[in-house]
N, C-alpha and C positions, 0 to 999 in steps of 0.2 A: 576603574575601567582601564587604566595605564598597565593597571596588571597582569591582564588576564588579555592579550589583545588578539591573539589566535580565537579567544571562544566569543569574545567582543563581533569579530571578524565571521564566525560563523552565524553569530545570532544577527547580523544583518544582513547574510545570505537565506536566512529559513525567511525573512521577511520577507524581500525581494521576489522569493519564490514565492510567499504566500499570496503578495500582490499580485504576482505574475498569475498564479491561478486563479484567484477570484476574478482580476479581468477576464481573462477567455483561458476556462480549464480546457478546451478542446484542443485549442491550438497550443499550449504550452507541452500538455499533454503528447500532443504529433511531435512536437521538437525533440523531448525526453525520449521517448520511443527512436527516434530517429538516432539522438544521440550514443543510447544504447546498442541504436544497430551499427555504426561505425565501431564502435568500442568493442561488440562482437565480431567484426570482419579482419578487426586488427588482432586480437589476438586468435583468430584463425588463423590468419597469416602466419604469425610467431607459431604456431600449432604445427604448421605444416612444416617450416622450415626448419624446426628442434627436430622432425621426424627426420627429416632428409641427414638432420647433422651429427646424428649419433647413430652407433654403431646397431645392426640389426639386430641383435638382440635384446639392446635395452628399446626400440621402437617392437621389435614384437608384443614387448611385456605392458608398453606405457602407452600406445594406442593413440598417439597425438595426430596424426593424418587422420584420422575419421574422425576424430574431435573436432580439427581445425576446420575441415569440408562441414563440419555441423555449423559449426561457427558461421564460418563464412554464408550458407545459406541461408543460415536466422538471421544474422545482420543483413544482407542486403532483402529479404523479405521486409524485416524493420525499419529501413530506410526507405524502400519503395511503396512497401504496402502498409505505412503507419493508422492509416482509416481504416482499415481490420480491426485493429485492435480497437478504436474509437468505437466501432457497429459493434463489436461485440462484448463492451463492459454490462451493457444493462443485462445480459444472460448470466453474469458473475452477479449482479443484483436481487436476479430475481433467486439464483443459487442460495445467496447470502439471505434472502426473504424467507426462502423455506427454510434454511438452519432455525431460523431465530423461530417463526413458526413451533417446530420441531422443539428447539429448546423452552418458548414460552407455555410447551402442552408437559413436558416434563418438571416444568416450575410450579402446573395445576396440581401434578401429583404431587409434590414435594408442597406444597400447600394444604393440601388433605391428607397428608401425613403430618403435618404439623397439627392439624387438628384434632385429628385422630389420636396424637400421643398428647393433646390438652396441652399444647404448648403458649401460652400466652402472648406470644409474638409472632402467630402464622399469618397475622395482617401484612407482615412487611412483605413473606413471602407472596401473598395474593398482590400487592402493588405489583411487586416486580413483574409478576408473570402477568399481570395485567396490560403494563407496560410493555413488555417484550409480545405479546399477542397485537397489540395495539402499531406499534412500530414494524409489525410483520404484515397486518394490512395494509399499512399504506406502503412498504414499500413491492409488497405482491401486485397492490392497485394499479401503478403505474411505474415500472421501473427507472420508464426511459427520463422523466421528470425528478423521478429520485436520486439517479447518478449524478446527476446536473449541481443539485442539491447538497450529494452526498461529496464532491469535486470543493462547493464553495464552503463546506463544515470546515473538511480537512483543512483549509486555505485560512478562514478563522482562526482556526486551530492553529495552526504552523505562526500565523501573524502573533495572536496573544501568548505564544508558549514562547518566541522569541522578544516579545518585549517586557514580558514577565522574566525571563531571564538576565536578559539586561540589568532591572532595575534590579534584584537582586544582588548583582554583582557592582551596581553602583552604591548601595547601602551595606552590605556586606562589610564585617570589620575583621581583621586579619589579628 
């Protein structure tokens, strides 16, 4: 672990955040958003001020004033209006519901094309797309319970992918 203490360091920040999300993915969520929107108002700022500081023809060609004025109105939207984005993930869900939909009816054919060409393992494919039909109703059913859901996976996820990494790195032999 003495070795490696930058990625030591980073695997107890994916933690940190994974806990930070499972407690309240909404409100962590609002902060990240918000953070982003400082992060874009500041380098609007820098956007606008590189236009001012070079000469007009390289600002003709490189377009950093309507950059920065982009900038700057997506971050402070991001900062003020972070509950937007909150109200409108389950619309990205229900998005994500019909892909999978979409991909689990293209898994049926690729399923009876395995059949069709006698292939002896077109069971896996019918789980799959069973699975993928299956996980496309529920998250069609109710999206706004699915986000919720889909916030505490990632959070799981981020938690055992950095403690899994960890112990790798504590057993690991150079």
């Amino acid at each position: 672990l003495n070795r490696n203490p930058s990625k030591l360091l980073m695997c107890i920040s994916e933690i940190v955040i994974g806990v930070l999300l499972l407690i309240n993915p909404v409100g962590f969520t609002e902060v990240i958003i918000r953070i982003l929107g400082v992060i874009a108002v500041i380098a609007g700022i820098a956007d606008i001020i590189r236009y001012f500081r070079v000469d007009i023809d390289t600002a003709l060609q490189k377009g950093n004033l309507a950059v920065g004025i982009i900038l700057c109105l997506a971050g402070v939207f991001c900062v003020f209006c972070s509950g937007w984005f909150i109200s409108t993930f389950p619309i990205f869900t229900i998005f994500y519901g019909l892909l999978m939909l979409i991909s689990g009816i293209y898994k049926i054919q690729w399923t009876v094309d395995m059949v069709r060409l006698k292939n002896k393992y077109w069971f896996i494919a019918l789980i799959g797309a069973l699975f993928t039909l299956v996980f496309a109703v529920i998250v069609l059913m109710n999206p706004f319970t699915t986000t919720v859901v889909l916030w505490r996976f990632t959070a799981i996820t981020i938690i055992a992918e950095a403690i899994a990494d960890i112990l790798v790195m504590a057993f690991e032999r150079k």
